[in-house]
C-alpha positions in Angstrom: -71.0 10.6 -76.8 -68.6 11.2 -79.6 -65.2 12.9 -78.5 -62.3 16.1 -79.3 -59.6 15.0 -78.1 -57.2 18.6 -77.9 -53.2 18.2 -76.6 -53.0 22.2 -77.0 -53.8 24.8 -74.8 -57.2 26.3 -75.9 -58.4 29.3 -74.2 -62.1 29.2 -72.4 -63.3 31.0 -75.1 -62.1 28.6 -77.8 -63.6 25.7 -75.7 -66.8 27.0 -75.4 -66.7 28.2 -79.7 -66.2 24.1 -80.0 -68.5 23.1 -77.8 -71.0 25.7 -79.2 -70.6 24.5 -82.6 -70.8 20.7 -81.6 -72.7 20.7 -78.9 -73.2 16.7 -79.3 -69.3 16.1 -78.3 -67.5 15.4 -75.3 -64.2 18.2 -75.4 -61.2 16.9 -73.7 -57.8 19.4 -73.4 -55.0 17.3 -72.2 -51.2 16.9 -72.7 -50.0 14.0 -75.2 -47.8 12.8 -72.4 -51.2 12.5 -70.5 -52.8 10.1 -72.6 -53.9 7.1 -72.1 -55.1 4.6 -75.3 -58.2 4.1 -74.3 -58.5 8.1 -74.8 -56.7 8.1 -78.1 -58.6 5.5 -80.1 -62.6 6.8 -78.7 -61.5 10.3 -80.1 -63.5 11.2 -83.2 -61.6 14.1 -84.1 -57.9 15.0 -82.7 -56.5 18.6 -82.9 -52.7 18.3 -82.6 -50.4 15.5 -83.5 -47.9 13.2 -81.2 -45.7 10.4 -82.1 -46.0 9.0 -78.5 -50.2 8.4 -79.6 -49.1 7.2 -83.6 -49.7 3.4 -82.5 -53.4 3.7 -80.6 -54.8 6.4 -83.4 -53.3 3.1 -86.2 -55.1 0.7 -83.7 -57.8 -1.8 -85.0 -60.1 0.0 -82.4 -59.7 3.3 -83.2 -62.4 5.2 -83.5 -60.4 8.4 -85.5 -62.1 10.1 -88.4 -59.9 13.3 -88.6 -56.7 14.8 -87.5 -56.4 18.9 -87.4 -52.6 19.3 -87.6 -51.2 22.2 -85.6 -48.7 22.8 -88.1 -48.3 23.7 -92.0 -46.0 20.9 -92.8 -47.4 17.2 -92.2 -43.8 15.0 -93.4 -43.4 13.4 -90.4 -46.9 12.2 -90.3 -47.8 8.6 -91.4 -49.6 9.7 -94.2 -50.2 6.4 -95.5 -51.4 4.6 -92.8 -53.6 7.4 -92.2 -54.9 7.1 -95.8 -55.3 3.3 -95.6 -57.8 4.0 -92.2 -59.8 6.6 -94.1 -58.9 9.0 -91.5 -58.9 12.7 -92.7 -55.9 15.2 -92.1 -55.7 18.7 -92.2 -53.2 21.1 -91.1 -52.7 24.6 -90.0 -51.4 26.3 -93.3 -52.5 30.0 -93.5 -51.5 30.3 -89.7 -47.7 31.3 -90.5 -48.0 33.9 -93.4 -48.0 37.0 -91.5 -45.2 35.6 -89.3 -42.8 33.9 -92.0 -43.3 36.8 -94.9 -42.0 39.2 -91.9 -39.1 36.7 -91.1 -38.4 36.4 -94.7 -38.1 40.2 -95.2 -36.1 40.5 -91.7 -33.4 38.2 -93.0 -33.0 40.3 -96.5 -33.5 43.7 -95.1 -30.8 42.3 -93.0 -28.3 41.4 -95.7 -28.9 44.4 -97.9 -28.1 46.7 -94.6 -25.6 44.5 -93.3 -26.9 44.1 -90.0 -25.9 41.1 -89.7 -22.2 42.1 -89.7 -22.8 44.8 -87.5 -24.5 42.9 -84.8 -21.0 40.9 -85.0 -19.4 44.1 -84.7 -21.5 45.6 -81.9 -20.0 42.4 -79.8 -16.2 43.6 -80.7 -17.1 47.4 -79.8 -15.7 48.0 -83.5 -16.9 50.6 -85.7 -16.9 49.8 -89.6 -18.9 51.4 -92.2 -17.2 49.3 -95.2 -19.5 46.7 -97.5 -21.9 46.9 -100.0 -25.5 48.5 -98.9 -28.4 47.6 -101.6 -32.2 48.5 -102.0 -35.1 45.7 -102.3 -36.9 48.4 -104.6 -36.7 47.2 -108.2 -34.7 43.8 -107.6 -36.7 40.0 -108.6 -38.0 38.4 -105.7 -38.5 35.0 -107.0 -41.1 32.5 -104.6 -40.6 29.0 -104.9 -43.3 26.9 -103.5 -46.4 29.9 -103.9 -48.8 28.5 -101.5 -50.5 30.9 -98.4 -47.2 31.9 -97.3 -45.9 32.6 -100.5 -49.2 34.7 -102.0 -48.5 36.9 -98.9 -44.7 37.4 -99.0 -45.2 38.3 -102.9 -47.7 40.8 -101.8 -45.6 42.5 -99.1 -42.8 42.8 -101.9 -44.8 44.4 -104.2 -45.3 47.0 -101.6 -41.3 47.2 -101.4 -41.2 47.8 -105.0 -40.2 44.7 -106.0 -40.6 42.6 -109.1 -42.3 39.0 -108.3 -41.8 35.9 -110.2 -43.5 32.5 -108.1 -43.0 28.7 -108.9 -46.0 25.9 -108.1 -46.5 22.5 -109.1 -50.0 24.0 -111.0 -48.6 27.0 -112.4 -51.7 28.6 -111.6 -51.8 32.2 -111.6 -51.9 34.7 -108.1 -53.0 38.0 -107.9 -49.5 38.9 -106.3 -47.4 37.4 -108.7 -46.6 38.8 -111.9 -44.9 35.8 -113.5 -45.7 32.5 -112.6 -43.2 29.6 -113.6 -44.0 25.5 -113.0 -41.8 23.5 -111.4 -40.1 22.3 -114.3 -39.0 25.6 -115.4 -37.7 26.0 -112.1 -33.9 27.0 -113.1 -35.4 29.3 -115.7 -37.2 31.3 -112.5 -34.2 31.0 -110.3 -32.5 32.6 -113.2 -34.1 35.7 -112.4 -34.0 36.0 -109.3 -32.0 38.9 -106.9 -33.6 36.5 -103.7 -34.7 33.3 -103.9 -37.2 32.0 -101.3 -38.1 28.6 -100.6 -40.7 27.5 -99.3 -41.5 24.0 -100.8 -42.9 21.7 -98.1 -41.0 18.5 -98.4 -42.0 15.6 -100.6 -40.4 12.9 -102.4 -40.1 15.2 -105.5 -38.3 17.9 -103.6 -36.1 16.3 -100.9 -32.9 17.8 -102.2 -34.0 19.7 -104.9 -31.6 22.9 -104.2 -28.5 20.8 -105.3 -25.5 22.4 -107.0 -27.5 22.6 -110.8 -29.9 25.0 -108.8 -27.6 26.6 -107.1 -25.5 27.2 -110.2 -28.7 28.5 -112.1 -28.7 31.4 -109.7 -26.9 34.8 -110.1 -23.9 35.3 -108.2 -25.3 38.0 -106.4 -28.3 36.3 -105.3 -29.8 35.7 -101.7 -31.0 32.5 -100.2 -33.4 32.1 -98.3 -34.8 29.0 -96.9 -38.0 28.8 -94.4 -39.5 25.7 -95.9 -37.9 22.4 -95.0 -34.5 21.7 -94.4 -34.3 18.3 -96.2 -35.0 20.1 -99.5 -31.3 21.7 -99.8 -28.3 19.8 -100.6 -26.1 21.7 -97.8 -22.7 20.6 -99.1 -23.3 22.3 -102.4 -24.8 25.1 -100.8 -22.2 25.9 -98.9 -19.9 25.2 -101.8 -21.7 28.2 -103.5 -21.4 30.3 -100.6 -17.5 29.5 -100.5 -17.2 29.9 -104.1 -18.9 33.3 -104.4 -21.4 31.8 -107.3 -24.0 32.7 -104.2 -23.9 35.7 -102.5 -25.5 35.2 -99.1 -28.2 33.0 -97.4 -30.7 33.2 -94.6 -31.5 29.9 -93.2 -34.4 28.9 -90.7 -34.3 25.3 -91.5 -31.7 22.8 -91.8 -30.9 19.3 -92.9 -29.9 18.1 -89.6 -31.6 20.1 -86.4 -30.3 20.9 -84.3 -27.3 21.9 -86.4 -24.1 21.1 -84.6 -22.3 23.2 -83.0 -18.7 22.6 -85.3 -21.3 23.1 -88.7 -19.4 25.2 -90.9 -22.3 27.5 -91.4 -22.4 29.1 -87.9 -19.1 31.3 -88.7 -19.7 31.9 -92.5 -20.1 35.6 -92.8 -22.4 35.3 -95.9 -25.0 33.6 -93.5 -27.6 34.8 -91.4 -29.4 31.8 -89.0 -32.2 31.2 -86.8 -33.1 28.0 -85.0 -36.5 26.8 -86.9 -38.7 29.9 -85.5 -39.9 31.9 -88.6 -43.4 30.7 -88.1 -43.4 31.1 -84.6 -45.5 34.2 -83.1 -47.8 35.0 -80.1 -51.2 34.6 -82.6 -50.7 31.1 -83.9 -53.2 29.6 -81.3 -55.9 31.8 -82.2 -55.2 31.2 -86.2 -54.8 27.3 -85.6 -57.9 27.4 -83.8 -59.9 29.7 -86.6 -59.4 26.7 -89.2 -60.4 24.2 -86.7 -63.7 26.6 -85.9 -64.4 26.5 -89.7 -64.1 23.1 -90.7 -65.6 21.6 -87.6 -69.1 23.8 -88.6 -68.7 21.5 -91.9 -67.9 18.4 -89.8 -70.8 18.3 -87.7 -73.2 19.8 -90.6 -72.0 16.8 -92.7 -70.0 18.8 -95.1 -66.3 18.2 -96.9 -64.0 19.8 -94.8 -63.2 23.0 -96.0 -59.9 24.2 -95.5 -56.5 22.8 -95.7 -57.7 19.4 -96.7 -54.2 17.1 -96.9 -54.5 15.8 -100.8 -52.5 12.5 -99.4 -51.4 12.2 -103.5 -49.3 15.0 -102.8 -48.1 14.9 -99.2 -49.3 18.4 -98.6 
């Protein structure tokens, strides 16, 4: 009997939607640390991802035919070798738009407010009203990497009142976006922008892409905000904006190095607002991962192309 081989916690429910849907396979829920090979390579279909299992899944004797990523972001998968076995990947984007876009408006609301600052203030028992306080209603939000995550968070600033300008490799349109740029008119769009969002996943073409030109193509009153991958930002010249006052402020969830060190020059930049890596996280991303696994396993077993999230290995994402 063919086997699912699951190192996430899925709910009885959730078991018995997978075992309804193939009832011809044998469902296994285990821990990666609990894996032996001879359980890795007689899995068909794997839902999660380890390191500690990359060897057996690569094996000669692997029996692997797909791989549903429980997150978004598939880098630090071996996404050739997977190619060269045929095997076929797909992830969990879609799962983190509600979460991110929320995390994304959290950090900016924050800045325009200056919660930040008062939060440090609330700690010192001090009282200051002083600073600039702004309005996200009729400033240029401008999305780079317009994907799930970035349809939404255009959406939700419409509803704020705000202009939105997007950037994707395609250029193709969105219903949310009311100016689409490709990426090579990418300093054009930043040009624009009042807050810049990234969320680019990270690739060969945009591991350091947010380098001092970028950066420099940006108002000086603009706001940074990174949530896609940390490897895409040149920090030094990011900070050197920050310092310089050619950038006005960033929220960062991700980071070149993670975790950042604890003598990092960003922790006591007043300009900054941080979180450790946890914009996607939320108490529903279990039942959403799941959802996509639900709908392209019905494809799977009916002999169907997957239909969702389908890794173009091409493109890394």
């Amino acid at each position: 009997m063919p086997k699912i081989v699951a190192i996430h916690d899925l709910t009885t429910e959730q078991q018995q939607k997978i075992k309804d849907i193939a009832p011809d396979y044998e469902l296994l829920v285990t821990k990666a640390k609990e894996l032996t090979p001879s359980i890795v390579q007689d899995a068909e279909i794997m839902i999660g991802w380890s390191r500690s299992i990359q060897e057996d899944i690569l094996s000669a004797d692997s029996k692997l035919k797909w791989i549903q990523a429980w997150s978004a972001g598939v880098d630090k998968m071996p996404l050739k070798e997977l190619e060269e076995k045929g095997i076929q990947l797909t992830n969990a984007s879609g799962v983190h738009s509600v979460p991110i876009t929320e995390h994304i408006f959290a950090m900016m609301l924050a800045f325009n407010r200056n919660l930040h600052l008062a939060i440090r203030q609330q700690s010192n028992n001090k009282w200051d009203t002083s600073g600039t306080f702004t309005e996200l209603a009729g400033k240029t939000i401008v999305i780079v990497g317009v994907g799930q995550i970035g349809s939404h968070t255009a959406r939700v600033a419409q509803a704020f009142g705000m202009r939105t300008v997007g950037v994707r490799h395609s250029g193709k349109s969105d219903p949310y976006v009311e100016a689409m740029y490709k990426v090579d008119q990418l300093d054009e769009a930043l040009a624009e922008g009042d807050y810049i969002v990234n969320i680019l996943p990270l690739t060969d073409d945009t591991r350091g892409l947010f380098n001092k030109a970028r950066f420099s193509a940006m108002k000086d009153s603009a706001f940074f905000v990174n949530v896609g991958r940390g490897q895409t930002v040149v920090t030094e010249d990011m900070i050197q904006a920050l310092q310089s006052g050619s950038l006005a402020g960033a929220g960062l969830d991700v980071f070149e190095e993670e975790p950042l060190p604890s003598d990092h020059p960003l922790w006591t930049m007043e300009n900054v607002i941080m979180t450790p890596h946890m914009a996607g996280d939320t108490d529903r991303y279990g039942e959403r991962a799941v959802d996509i696994f639900l709908e392209n396993l019905q494809s799977y077993v009916s002999g169907k192309p997957l239909s969702r999230n389908v890794i173009d290995y091409s493109k890394s994402y």
